[in-house]
C-alpha positions as CSV (number, residue, x, y, z in Angstrom):
1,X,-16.5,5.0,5.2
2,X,-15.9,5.4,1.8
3,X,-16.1,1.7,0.8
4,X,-16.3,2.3,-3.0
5,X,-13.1,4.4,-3.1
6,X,-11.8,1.6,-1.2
7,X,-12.8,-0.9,-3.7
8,X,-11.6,1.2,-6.8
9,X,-8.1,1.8,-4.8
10,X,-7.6,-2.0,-3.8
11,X,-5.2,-3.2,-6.7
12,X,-5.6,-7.2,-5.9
13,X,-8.9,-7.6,-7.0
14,X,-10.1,-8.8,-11.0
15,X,-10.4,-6.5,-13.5
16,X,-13.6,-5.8,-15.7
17,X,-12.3,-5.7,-19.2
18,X,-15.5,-5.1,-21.1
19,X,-16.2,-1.3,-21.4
20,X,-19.9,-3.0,-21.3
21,X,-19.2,-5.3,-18.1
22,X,-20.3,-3.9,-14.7
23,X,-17.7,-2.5,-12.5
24,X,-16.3,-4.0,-9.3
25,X,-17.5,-1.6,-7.0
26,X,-21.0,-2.2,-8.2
27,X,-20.5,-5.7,-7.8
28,X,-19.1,-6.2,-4.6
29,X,-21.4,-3.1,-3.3
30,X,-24.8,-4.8,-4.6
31,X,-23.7,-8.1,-3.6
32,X,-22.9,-6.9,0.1
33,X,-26.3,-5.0,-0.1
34,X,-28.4,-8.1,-1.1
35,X,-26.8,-9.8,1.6
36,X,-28.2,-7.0,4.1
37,X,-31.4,-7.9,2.5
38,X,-31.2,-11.1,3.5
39,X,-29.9,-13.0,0.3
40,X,-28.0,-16.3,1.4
41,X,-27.1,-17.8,-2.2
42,X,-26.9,-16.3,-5.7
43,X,-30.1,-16.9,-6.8
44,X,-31.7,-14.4,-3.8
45,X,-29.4,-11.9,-5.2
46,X,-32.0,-11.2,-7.7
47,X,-34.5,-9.5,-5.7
48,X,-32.4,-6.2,-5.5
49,X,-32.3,-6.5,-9.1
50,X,-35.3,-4.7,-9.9
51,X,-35.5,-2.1,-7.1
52,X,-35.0,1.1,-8.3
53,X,-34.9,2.4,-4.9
54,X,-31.6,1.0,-4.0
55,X,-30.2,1.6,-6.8
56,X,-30.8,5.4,-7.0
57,X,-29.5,5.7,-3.1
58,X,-26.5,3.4,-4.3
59,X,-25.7,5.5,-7.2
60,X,-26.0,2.2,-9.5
61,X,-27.0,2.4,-12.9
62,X,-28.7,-1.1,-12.4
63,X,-27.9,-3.6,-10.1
64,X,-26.4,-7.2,-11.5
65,X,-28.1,-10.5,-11.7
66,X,-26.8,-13.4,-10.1
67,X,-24.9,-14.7,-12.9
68,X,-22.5,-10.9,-12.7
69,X,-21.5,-12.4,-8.8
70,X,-21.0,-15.5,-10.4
71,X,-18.2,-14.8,-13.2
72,X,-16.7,-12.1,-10.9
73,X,-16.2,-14.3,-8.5
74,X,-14.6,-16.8,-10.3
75,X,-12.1,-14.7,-11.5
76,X,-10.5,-14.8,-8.1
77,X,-7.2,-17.2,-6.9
78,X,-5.7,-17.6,-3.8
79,X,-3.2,-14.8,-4.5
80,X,-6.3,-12.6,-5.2
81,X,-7.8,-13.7,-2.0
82,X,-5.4,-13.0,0.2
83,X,-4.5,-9.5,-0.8
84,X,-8.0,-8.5,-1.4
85,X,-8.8,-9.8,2.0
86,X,-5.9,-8.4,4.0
87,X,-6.5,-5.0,2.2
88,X,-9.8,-4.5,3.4
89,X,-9.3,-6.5,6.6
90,X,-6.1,-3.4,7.5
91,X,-8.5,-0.4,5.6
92,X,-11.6,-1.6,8.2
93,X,-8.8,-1.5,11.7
94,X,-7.3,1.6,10.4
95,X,-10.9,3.3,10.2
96,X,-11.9,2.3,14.3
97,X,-11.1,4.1,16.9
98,X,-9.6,1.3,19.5
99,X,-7.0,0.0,20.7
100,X,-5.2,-2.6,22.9
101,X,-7.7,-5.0,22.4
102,X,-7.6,-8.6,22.7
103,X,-6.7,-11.0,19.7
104,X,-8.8,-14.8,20.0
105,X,-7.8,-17.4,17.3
106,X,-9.4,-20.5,16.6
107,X,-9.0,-23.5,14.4
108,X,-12.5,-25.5,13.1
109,X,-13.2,-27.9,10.9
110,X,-15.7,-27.0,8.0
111,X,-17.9,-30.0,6.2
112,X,-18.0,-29.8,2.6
113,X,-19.9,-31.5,0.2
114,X,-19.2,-32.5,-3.6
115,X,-15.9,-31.1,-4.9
116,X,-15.0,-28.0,-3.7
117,X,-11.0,-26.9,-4.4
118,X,-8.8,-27.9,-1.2
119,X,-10.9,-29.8,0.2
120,X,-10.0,-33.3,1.6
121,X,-10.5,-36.3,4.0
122,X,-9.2,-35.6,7.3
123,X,-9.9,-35.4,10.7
124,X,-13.3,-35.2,11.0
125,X,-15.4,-35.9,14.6
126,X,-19.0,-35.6,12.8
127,X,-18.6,-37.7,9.5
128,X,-15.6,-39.5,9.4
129,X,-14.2,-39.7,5.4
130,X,-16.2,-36.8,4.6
131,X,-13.8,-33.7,2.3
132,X,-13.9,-30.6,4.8
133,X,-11.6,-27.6,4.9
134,X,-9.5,-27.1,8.4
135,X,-10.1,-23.3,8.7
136,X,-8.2,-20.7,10.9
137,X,-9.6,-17.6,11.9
138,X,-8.7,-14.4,14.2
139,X,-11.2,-12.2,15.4
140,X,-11.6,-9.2,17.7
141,X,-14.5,-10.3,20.0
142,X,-14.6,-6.6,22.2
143,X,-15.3,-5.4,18.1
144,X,-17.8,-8.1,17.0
145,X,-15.1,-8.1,13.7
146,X,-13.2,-11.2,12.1
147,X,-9.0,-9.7,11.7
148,X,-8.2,-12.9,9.2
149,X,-9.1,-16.3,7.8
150,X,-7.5,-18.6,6.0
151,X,-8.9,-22.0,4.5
152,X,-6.8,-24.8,4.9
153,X,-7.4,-28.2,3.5
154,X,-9.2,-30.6,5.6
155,X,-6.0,-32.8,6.4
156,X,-4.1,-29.7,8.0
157,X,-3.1,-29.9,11.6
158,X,-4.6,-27.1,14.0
159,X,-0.8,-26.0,14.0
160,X,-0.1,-25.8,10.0
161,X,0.5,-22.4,9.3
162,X,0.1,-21.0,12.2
163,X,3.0,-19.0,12.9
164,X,2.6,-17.1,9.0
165,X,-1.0,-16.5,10.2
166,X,-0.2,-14.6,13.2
167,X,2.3,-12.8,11.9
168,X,-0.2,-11.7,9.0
169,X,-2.7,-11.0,11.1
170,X,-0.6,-9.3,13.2
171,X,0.7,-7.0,10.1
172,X,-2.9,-5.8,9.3
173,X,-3.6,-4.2,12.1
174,X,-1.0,-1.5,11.7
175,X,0.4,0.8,14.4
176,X,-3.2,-1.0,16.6
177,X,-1.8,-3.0,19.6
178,X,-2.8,-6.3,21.0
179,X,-2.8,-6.4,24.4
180,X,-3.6,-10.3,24.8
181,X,-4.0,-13.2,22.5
182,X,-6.1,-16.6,23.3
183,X,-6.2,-19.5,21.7
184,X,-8.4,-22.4,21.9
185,X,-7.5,-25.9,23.1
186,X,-5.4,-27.3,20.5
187,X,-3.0,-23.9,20.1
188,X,-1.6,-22.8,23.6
189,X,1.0,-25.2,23.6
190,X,2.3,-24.6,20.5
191,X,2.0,-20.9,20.6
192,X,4.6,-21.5,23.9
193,X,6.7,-23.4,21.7
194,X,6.6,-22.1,18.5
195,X,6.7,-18.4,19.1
196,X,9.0,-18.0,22.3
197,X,10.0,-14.3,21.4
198,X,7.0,-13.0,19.6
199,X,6.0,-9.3,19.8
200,X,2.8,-8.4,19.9
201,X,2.9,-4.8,19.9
């Protein structure tokens, strides 16, 4: 698919300044790999870090330790999140062969604990005054394939945004039609009211 051309292409991401500082692609590629291997926080990252195996099938000189992920990551803003996202989101539609499919979006509301930027007290129907983030996300269910998120913070209304979303997640998918869009409980209505004329393809 070629991922790492992908990766050296997309112009959103951080840059490695250090000649000596590992390159993006063999961050995000070793990263995604540990997570195959069944890694769930940084610290599991580690046990790709000595297997030679992977790294000779990956083409890596070595792979990174957990505190590589860790300053790369950090390096990222919301502008940097966005593009990367909707770069590789439109790259991964563009590669698969379908078409009119349908579109499902859903709202939910994501616990969070400590202090975690944008998070906030909101609405919350499992610990009330607890920070969460009010996420929305679109996904192709036929594909088994999430189109778009987007973290919101936890006092945003299932309708806050909603309209720019759609028309985002719309705008990755290229010259791909939807054929139908559903919406949980708390956005029919306002799709009705909000979006009137919308095209969707």
């Amino acid at each position: 698919m070629n991922f790492r051309e992908q990766i050296q292409q997309c112009t959103c991401m951080p840059t490695q300044e250090s000649n000596n500082s590992y390159k993006p692609d063999t961050i995000l590629e070793s990263f995604i790999t540990s997570i195959w291997c069944g890694a769930n926080r940084f610290l599991h990252t580690e046990q790709i870090r000595g297997d030679r195996a992977l790294c000779k099938i990956f083409d890596w000189e070595k792979a990174p330790g957990q505190d590589v992920y860790k300053r790369y990551f950090r390096k990222f803003t919301e502008e940097n999140n966005k593009g990367t996202a909707k770069y590789f989101f439109s790259w991964l539609f563009r590669e698969i062969n379908f078409n009119y499919f349908t579109l499902d979006i859903d709202s939910s509301v994501i616990l969070r604990y400590g202090d975690q930027e944008g998070a906030e007290v909101g609405y919350n129907s499992k610990k009330s005054g607890r920070k969460s983030h009010h996420s929305i996300i679109a996904f192709v269910n036929d594909l088994k394939l999430v189109a778009n998120i987007q973290l919101r913070n936890g006092k945003s209304a299932a309708s806050t945004g909603f309209n720019e979303f759609l028309d985002d997640t719309l705008s990755i998918f290229g010259n791909k039609k939807v054929g139908l869009v559903r919406l949980e409980h708390a956005l029919p209505i306002l799709f009705k009211r909000q979006s009137p004329n919308k095209r969707l393809g």
